[in-house]
N, C-alpha and C positions, 0 to 999 in steps of 0.2 A: 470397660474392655475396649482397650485401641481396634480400629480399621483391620488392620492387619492381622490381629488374633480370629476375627469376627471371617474374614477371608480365611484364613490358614483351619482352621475347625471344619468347616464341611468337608474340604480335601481331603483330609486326615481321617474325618468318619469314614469317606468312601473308600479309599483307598484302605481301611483297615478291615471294613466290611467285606473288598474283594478278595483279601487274603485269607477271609478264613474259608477254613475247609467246606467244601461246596456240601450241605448236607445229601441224605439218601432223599432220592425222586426227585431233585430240583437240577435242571439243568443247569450248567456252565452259565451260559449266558444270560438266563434267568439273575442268576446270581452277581452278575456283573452288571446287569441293569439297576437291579436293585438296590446295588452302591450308588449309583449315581442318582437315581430316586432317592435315597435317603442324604443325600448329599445333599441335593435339591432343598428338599423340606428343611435340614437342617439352617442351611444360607437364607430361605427365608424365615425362620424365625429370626437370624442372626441379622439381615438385611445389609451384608457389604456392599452390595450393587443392588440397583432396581432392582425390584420383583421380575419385572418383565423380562428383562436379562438375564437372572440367574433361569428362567425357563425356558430360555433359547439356549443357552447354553445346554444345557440338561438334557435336550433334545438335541441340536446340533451333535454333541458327544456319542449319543446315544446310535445316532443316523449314522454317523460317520465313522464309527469301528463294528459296525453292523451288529448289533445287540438286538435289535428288532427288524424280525421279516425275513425272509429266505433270500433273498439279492438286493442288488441297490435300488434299483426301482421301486420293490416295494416297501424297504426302508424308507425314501424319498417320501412316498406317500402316505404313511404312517407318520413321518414327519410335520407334514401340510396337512393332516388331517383335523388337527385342531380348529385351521384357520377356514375349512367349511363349513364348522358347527352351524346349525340355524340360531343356537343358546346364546351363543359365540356373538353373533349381528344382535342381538334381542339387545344385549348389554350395551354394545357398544350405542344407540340409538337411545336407548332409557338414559345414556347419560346425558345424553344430547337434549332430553326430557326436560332432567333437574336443571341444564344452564338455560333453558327458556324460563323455566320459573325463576330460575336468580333474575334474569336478564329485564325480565318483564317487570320484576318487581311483584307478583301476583306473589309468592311465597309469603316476601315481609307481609304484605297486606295482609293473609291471613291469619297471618303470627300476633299482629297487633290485633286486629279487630277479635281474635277468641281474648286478647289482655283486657280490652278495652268490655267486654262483656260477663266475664268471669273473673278480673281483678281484685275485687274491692275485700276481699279475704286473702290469705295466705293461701287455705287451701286453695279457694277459688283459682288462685295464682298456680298453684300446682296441676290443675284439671286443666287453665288455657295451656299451660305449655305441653300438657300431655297430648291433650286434646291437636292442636297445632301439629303435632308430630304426626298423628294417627289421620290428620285429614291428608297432608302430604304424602304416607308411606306408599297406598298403592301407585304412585307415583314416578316414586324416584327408589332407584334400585341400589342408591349409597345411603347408608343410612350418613356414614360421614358427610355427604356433601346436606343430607336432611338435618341431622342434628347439629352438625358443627357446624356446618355451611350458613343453612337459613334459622334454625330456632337458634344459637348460640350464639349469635350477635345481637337478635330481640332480648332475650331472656337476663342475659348476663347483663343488661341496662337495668334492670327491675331493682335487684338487692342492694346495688349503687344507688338509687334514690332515699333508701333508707341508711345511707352510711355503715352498708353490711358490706364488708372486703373483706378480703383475706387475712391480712391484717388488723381489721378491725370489726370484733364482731360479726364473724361469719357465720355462726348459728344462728341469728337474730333470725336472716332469712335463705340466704344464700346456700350453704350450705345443704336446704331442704330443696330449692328451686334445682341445684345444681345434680341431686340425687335423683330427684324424680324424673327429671330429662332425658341422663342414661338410661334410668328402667324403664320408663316407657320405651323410648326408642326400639330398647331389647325385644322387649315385648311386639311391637308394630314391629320388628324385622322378621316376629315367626308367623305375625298374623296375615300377611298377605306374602305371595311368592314373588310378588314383582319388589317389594320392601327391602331386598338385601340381594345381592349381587350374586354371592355367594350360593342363595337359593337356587336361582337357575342355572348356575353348574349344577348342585347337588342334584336336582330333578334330570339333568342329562346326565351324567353318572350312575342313576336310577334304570334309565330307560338304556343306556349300553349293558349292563351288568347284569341286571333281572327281569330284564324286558318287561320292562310295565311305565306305562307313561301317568304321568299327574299332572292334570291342567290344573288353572286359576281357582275355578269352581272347585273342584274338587281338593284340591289346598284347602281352601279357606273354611269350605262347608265341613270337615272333620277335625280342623284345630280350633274354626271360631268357638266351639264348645269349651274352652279352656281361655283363650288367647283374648277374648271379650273380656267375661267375667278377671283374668289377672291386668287388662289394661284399664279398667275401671279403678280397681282396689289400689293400684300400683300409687297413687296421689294419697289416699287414707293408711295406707300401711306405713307408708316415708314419715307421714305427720303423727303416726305411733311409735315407730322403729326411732325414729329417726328426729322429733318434733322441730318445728321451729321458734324460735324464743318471742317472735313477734309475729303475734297472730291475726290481724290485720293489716290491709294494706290501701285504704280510700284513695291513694294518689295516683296509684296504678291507673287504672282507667282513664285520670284525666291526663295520665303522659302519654298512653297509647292513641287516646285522641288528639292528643299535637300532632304526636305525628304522622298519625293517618292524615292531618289538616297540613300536613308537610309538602306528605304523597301527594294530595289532592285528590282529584275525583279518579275514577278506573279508566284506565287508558283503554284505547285500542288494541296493543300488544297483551296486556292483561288479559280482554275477552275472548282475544284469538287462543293465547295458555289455554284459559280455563277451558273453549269448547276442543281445542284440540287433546287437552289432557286427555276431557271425559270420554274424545272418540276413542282414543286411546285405550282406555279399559275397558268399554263396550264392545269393543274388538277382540280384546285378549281374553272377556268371561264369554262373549255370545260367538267371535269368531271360527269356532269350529262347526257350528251348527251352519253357517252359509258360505263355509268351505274356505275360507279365511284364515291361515297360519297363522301363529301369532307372531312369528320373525316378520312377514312379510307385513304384518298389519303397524310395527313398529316400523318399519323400512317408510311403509307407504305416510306416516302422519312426520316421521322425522321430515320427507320431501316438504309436508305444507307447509311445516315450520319453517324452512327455508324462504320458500317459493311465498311465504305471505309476511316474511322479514320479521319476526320475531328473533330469530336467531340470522346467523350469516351462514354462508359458504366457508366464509374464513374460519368460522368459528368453528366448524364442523374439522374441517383441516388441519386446523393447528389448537385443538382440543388435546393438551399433550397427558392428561388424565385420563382421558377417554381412550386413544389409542396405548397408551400404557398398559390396560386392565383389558385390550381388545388382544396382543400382544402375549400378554402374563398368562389369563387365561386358554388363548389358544394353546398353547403352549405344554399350560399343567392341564388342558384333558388330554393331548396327548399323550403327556408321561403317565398318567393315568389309566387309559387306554393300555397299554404299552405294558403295565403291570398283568393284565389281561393275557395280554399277547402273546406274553413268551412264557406264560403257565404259573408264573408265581403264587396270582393270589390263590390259583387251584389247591396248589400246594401249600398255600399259607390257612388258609380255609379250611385245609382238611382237617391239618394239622393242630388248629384250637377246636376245631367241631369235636375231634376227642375227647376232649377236658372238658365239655357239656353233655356228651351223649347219654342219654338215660335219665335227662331234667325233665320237669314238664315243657310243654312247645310255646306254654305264656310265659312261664317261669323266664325260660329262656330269651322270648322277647323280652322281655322286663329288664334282665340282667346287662342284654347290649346297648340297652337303653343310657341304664344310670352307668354303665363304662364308656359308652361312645358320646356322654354329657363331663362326665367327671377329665375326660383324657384332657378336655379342652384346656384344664390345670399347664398342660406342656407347651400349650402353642400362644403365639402371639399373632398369630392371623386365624379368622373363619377359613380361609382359602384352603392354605397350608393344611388345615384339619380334616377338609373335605377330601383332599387328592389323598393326604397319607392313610385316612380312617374309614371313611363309607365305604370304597369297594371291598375294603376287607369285610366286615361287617355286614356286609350283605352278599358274599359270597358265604360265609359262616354262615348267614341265615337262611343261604336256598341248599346248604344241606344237612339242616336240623329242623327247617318247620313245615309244615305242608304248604302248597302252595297259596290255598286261599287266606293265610296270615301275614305274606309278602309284601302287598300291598297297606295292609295298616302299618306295619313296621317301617313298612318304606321311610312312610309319612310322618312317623314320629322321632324318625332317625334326623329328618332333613328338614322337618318342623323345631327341631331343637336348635338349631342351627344360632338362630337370634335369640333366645334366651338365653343360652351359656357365654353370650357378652358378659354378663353381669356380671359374672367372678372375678376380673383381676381388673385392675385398672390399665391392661393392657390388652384384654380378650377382644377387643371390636375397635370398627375404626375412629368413632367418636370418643370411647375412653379417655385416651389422651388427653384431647381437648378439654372434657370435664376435668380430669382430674387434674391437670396446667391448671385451670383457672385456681388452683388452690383455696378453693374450699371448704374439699375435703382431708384427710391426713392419711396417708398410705396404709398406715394399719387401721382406720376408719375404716377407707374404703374396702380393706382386706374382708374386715369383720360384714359389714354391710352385705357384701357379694357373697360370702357365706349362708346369712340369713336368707337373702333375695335368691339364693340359687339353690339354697333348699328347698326353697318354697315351688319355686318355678320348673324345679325336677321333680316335686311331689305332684305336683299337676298335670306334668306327663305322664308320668306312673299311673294316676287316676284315669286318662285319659286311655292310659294301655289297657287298663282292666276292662276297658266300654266297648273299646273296638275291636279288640285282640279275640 
């Protein structure tokens, strides 16, 4: 699909969406917002311009023929409301995270040193790089800059040592290394809130919509029941699903100890990382208890990073990743928001709560469950799926379930988040990356994300029966 078709489709959505007839209860403007909402999401699956852009437009458009708010003013501020989020700073500063671990070099180290101790098997090989992902994820809030950034340049040296390539013999080993890195990852993006980017919109999404907040703890301590147990098995299931032809690997360890002997010993920058990381997340699980935000706890450990030159000033500045996704996201909670605002999703909410009234209230959990997992079929971003699908989904849910069911639901809506990566070789932002290196085959991977996201939605399911 040329540039220009990829441009010209969202217009044409919006613009056809605002022609149709306004239905009954939904105002005018409701309805002309919502073109341009759906315009939005469409552009970014389609991606003709940065993400970032297509969400300033979107908002820009939206501010400026007054679709949101009673005057300009409070258009205006409806507009900039994205860009006060606390969520908003959380991301932009976690990125800032992950380029101290590139920068410092502490990432590779870890990466090698789990090869260099869990190597000398295939599996073995499947559990470092898993493993390597899951110590990073609380971390780094890309799973992209995690899995493609730092494991994907370790890892894709492994299969190469055994003359496993794309071309040659890619099942031998590759093939099984390259599978299990996407699922894990998937996996470590629902096990921890700080692991995927997209998480901490969906939890602020959560807390405008059905006023309920979910910290760190509280994340983790009702999906680690599930999100454990599938990131354990994720390295055994591949080597069933999926085997590799060469079931050992003795040389493994002794390449990852070159080149840890490369590294050399741990720098200074390295230990500054690691104790900075770890304040970092000490802050984000124990922070509320000693009155500690966690934006501000982020804000305050990005300063040391600077301030004790692990990272730069400059870096921080012309981080055009960072502000990109600081940017995009401000941006899509506003248009988010903004679905809120002008009564839509009221009226969109009612209007499927009909077509379930008279379910049981798990039943029903259950149902938005495996739709608000399966929908991910349509999207090419976690983002895009978060703005167009949660507030509806959880407007539907606060007027069909009692209220003390909100809260599990919440969390199994926006715990699904990184699991339904697995399905396409475009659902997440490491996909790509794996599936480039070709060593898997499009309808492999088809089939694969099938099985793995059967699995990984039967687990939520189970999990909905526990907590619901």
């Amino acid at each position: 699909m040329s540039n220009t078709m990829k441009f010209a489709i969202p217009i044409l959505v919006a613009i056809i969406v605002a022609l149709i007839p306004t239905p009954e209860g939904l105002a005018v403007n409701a309805q002309y917002f919502f073109a341009i909402f759906l315009g939005v999401i469409v552009a970014l699956i389609l991606e003709p311009i940065p993400p970032a852009l297509i969400g300033l437009t979107g908002v820009a458009f939206s501010a400026a023929f007054g679709l949101v708010g009673d005057n300009a003013k409070d258009a205006a501020k409806w507009a900039l409301s994205g860009f006060s989020n606390g969520v908003i700073w959380l991301i932009f500063a976690a990125f800032m995270f992950a380029l101290g671990y590139k920068k410092s070099g502490l990432g590779k180290r870890i990466a090698l040193i789990l090869v260099k101790k869990l190597g000398k098997t295939t599996l073995g090989l499947g559990y470092a790089v898993a493993f390597a992902d899951g110590v990073l994820a609380p971390f780094m809030p890309s799973n992209t800059a995690r899995s493609a950034g730092t494991i994907f340049p370790i890892a894709i040296n492994i299969p190469q040592m055994f003359n496993s390539t794309p071309e040659n013999e890619p099942r031998k080993i590759g093939s099984y290394i390259s599978w299990v890195a996407i699922a894990a990852t998937t996996v470590t993006s629902s096990m921890f809130l700080t692991a995927l980017a997209p998480n901490l919109l969906a939890v602020s999404l959560v807390e405008k919509n059905i006023h309920i907040p979910i910290d760190w703890g509280t994340w983790f301590s009702t999906l680690a029941i599930i999100m454990i147990p599938l990131f354990l098995l994720v390295p055994i299931l591949t080597y069933i699903v999926y085997p590799p032809e060469q079931k050992t690997s003795p040389e493994a360890p002794a390449w990852a100890a070159a080149e840890l002997e490369k590294m050399g010993s741990i720098t200074r920058k390295e230990i500054l990382m690691l104790g900075l990381g770890l304040l970092a997340l000490v802050l984000w699980i124990f922070g509320k208890q000693i009155g500690i935000d966690s934006t501000v706890a982020a804000i305050f450990v990005l300063c040391l990073l600077v301030l004790t030159n692990v990272i730069t000033w400059e870096d921080v500045i012309t981080n055009k990743g960072a502000i990109n996704v600081f940017i995009w996201f401000a941006t899509l909670v506003a248009m988010a928001a903004g679905l809120n605002k002008v009564g839509y999703l009221k009226w969109a909410s009612g209007l499927i709560s009909s077509f379930l009234v008279g379910m049981d209230p798990t039943m029903i959990a259950l149902v938005l469950v495996v739709l608000f997992f399966l929908f991910h079929y349509l999207f090419a971003s976690v983002t895009a799926h978060v703005v167009a699908l949660l507030p509806l989904f959880l407007g539907i849910a606060a007027n069909l379930l009692p209220a003390d069911m909100l809260q599990p639901l919440a969390i199994l809506l926006v715990g699904s988040l990184g699991l339904m990566g697995i399905i396409t070789p475009y659902a997440t932002g490491p996909s790509p990356i794996w599936y480039g290196a070709g060593y898997i085959s499009q309808a492999k991977w088809w089939f694969l994300g099938l099985i793995f996201g059967a699995i990984f939605l039967a687990a939520l399911v189970v999990l909905g029966l526990i907590i619901l």
